[in-house]
RODO-2510 file (C-alpha; in nm, 4 decimals, decimal comma):
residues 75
     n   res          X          Y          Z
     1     x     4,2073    19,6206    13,5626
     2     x     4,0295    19,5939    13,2644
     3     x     4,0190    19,7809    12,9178
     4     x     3,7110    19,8144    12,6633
     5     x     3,8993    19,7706    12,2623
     6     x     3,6896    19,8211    12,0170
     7     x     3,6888    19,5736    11,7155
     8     x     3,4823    19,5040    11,3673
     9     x     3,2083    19,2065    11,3674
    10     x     3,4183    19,0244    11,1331
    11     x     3,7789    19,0593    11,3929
    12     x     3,5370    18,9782    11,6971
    13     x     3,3958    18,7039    11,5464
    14     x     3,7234    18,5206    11,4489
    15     x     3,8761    18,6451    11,7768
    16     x     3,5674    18,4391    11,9576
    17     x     3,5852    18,1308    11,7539
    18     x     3,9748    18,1291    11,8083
    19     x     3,9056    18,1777    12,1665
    20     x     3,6610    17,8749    12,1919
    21     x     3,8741    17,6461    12,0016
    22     x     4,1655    17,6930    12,2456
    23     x     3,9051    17,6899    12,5286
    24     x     4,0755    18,0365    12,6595
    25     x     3,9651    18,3655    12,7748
    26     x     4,0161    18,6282    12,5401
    27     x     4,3424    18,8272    12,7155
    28     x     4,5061    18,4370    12,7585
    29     x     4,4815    18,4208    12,3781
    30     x     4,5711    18,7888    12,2354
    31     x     4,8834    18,6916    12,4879
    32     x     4,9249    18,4127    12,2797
    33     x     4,8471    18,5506    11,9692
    34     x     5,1575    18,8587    12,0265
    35     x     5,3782    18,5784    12,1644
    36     x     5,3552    18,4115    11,8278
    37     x     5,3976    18,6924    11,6446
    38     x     5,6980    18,8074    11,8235
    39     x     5,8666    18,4724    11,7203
    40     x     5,7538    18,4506    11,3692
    41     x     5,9056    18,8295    11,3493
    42     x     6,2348    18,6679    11,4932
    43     x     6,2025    18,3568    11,2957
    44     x     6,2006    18,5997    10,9623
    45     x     6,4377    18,7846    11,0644
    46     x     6,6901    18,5291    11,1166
    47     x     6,5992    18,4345    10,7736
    48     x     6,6754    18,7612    10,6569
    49     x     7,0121    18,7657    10,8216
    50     x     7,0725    18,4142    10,7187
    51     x     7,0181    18,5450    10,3301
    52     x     7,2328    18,8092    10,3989
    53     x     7,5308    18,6412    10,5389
    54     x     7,5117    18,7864    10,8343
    55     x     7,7728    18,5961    11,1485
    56     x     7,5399    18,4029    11,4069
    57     x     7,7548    18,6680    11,6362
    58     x     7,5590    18,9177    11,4900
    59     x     7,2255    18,7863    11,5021
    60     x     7,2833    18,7411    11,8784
    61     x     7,3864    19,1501    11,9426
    62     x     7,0494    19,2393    11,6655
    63     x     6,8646    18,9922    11,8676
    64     x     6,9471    19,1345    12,2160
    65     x     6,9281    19,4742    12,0726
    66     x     6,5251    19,3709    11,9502
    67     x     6,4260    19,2687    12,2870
    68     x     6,5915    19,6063    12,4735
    69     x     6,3580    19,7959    12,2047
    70     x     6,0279    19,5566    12,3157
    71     x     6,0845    19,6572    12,6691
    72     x     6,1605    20,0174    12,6337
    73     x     5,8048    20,2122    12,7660
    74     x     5,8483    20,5114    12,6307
    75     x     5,8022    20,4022    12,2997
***
């Protein structure tokens, strides 16, 4: 199945150039592109906890707890 998106000249030209650079279809590289934005959100947020003090331990449980929330669909 696919889906029409609508996007500005400027977002669909970066998207494209992005896309030809990598040599991948478009869906193959928004997948990428949320992938890597998932683990830069992790990445900062175990900096955040690391700032705060928080125990590894608890980083795990906030961790788990973040990817129960990603695959919840009734968001």
């Amino acid at each position: 199945m696919t889906r029409t998106i609508a996007l500005s000249e400027r977002a669909y030209r970066r998207l494209k150039e992005l896309k030809e650079a990598l040599n991948l279809g478009y869906s193959e590289l928004i997948e990428l592109l949320i992938a890597e934005y998932e683990k830069r959100r992790i990445e900062e947020l175990k900096t955040l906890c690391r700032k705060l003090k928080i125990k590894e331990e608890e980083l795990v449980v906030i961790e788990r707890l973040l990817k129960e929330l990603r695959e919840r669909k009734w968001w």
